[in-house]
C-alpha positions in Angstrom: 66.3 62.1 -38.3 65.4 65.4 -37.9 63.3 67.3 -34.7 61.3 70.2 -35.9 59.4 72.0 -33.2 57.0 75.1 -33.1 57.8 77.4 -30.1 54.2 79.0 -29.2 52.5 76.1 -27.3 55.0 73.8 -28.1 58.0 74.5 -26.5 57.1 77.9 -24.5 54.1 78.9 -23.4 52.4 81.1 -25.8 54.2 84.3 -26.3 56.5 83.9 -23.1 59.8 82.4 -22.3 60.7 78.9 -21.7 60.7 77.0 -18.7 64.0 77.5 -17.5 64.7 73.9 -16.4 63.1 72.8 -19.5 65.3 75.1 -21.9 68.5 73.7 -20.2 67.3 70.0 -20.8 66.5 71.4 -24.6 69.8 72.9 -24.9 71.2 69.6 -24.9 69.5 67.9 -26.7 69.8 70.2 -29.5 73.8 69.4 -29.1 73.0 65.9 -29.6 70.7 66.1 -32.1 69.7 67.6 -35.4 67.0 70.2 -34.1 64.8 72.8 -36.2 62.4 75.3 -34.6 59.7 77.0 -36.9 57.6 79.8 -35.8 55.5 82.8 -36.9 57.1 85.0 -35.0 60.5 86.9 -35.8 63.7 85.9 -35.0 64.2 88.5 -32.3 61.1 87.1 -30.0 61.9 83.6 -30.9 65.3 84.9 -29.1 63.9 86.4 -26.4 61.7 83.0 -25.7 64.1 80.3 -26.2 67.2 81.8 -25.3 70.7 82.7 -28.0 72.2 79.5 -26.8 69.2 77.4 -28.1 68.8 79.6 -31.3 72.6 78.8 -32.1 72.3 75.5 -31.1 69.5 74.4 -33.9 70.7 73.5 -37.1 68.3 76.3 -37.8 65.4 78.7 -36.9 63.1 79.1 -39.2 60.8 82.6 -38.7 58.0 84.5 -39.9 56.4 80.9 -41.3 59.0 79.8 -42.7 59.8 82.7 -44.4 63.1 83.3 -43.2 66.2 81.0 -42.3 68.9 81.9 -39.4 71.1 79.6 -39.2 74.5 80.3 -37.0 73.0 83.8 -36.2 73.5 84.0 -40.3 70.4 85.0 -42.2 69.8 82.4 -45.4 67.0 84.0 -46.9 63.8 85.7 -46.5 60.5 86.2 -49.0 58.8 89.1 -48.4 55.1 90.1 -49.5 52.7 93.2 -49.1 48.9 93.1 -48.5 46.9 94.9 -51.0 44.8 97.8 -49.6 41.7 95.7 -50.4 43.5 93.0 -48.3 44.1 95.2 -45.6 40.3 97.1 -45.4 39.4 93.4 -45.3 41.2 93.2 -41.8 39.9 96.5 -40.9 36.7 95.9 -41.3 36.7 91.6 -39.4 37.9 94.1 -36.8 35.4 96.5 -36.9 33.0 93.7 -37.1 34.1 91.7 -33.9 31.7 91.1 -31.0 34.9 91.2 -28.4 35.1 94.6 -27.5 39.0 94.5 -25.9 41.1 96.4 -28.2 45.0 97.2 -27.1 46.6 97.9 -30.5 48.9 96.6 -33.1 46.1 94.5 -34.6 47.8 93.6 -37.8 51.8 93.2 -37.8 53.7 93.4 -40.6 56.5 90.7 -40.2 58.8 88.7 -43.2 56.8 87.5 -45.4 53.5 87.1 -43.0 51.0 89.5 -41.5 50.0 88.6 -38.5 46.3 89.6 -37.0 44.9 89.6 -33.7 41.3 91.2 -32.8 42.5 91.8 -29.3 45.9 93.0 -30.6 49.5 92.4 -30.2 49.4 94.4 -27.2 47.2 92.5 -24.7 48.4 91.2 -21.5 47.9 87.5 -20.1 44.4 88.5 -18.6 43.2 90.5 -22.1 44.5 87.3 -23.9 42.8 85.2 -21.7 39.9 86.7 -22.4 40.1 86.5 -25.9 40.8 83.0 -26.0 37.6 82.3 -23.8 35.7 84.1 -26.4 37.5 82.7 -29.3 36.6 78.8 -27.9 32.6 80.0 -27.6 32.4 81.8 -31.3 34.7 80.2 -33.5 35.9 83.8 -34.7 39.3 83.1 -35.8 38.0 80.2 -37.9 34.9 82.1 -39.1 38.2 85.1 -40.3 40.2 83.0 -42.3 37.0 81.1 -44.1 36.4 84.4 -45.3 39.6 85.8 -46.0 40.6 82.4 -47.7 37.1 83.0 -49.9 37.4 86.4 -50.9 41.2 86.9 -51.6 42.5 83.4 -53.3 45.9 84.8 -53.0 46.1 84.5 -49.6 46.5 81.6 -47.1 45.0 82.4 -43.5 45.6 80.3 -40.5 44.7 80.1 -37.2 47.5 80.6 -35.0 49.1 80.9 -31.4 46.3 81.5 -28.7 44.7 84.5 -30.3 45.9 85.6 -33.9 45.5 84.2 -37.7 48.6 84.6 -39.9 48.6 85.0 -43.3 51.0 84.8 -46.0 50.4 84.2 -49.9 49.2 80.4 -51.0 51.7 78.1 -50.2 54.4 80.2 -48.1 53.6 78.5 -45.2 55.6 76.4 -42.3 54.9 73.4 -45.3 57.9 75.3 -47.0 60.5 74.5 -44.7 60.7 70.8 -46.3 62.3 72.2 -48.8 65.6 72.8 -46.7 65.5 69.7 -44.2 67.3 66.5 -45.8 65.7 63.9 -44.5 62.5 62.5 -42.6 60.9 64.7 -40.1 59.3 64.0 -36.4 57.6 67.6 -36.1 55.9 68.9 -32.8 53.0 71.5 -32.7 50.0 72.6 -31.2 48.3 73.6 -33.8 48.2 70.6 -36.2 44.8 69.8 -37.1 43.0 71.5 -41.0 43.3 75.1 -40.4 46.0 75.5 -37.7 49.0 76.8 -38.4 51.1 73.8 -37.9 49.0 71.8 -40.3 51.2 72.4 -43.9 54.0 71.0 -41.9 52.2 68.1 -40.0 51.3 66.7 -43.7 55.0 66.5 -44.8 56.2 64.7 -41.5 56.9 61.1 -41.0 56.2 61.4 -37.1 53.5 64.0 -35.5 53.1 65.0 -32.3 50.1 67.5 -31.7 50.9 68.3 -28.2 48.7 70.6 -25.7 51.5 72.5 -24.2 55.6 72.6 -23.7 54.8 70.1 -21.0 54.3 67.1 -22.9 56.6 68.3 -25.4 58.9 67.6 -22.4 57.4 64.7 -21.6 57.9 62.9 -24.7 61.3 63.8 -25.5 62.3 62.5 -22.4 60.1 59.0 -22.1 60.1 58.0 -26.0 63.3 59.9 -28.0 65.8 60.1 -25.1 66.5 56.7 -25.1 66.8 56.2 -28.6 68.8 59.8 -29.4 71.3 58.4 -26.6 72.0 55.0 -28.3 72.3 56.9 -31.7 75.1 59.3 -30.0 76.9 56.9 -27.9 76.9 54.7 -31.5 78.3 57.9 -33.3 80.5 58.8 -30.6 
């Protein structure tokens, strides 16, 4: 059995680091288990959020939405894409266009693969994001961004994602892709698991869901429903 977990929302709050008790419960039981984390967020942050020790741990990290494997601190492979400048003025002008008038920069961010964009930006703190996501809840923006996106450029697969951004990648190269290198079945946790999360490509392929509201029950349901049953599975393999 394999445990696949998003980090944003999941496992960390969104876009910070993990709860340090929390993280040294995780550690182990990534030792003691077959662990995978998938984010949309590079390797480096999903570093600086989970810790080296947890990113060596996992059988593997998979970045970027899939896009690009570490395993061992070893890179496996990557896809890369570009947007087209239509693609791009397209962004420009959803940003243009808000109603939300906070804008801190780095508003669409190139990563492996992906392109991540955020009307608030990349650069807002916890009270700008906060504010965003208060606004995002009342309009439906994000939603509203990728039904058009997805309309107008067929190529393209947008998602809502995290607490304020949509990533987008071309049809297909989403988190669903990271079946392809897990043998096995799959109990996968995310926050975002419902038709047009990010989470959701993934969510299909699993055996076992969890669409969890924050790291917190994450924690709580490793610890009341897999602990016991991981335990008895090492104990029998030790």
């Amino acid at each position: 059995m394999n445990f696949v977990f998003d980090v944003d929302g999941t496992i960390t709050p969104s876009r910070e680091k993990m709860d340090e008790k929390f993280q040294e419960y995780f550690l182990d039981f990534c030792h003691k288990n077959t662990v995978y984390l998938v984010t949309g967020s590079d390797y480096a942050k999903t570093e600086e959020q989970v810790g080296p020790e947890i990113c060596f741990a996992a059988e593997g990290v998979f970045n970027c939405s899939g896009n690009m494997l570490t395993r061992r601190n070893v890179e496996m492979y990557r896809n890369d894409f570009e947007l087209t400048d239509d693609e791009r003025m397209a962004l420009k002008n959803e940003l243009y266009a808000s109603g939300f008038s906070v804008r801190t920069g780095n508003h669409i961010e190139h990563r492996i693969g992906t392109v991540n964009f955020s009307v608030v930006g990349r650069n807002a703190n916890k009270h700008e994001r906060q504010q965003y996501v208060r606004w995002d809840n009342a309009t439906g923006e994000r939603v509203s961004i990728c039904a058009r996106m997805n309309e107008w450029f067929p190529r393209l697969e947008c998602l809502v994602g995290g607490e304020t951004s949509i990533d987008i990648c071309l049809r297909g190269y989403n988190k669903g892709q990271v079946k392809n290198h897990i043998h096995g079945s799959i109990i996968f946790f995310g926050d975002r698991c419902n038709p047009g999360g990010n989470d959701y490509s993934l969510a299909l392929l699993a055996e076992i869901v969890h669409n969890v509201q924050d790291w917190r029950e994450t924690e709580s349901l490793l610890r009341t429903r897999y602990e016991r049953i991981t335990g008895k599975q090492n104990r029998t393999n030790g």
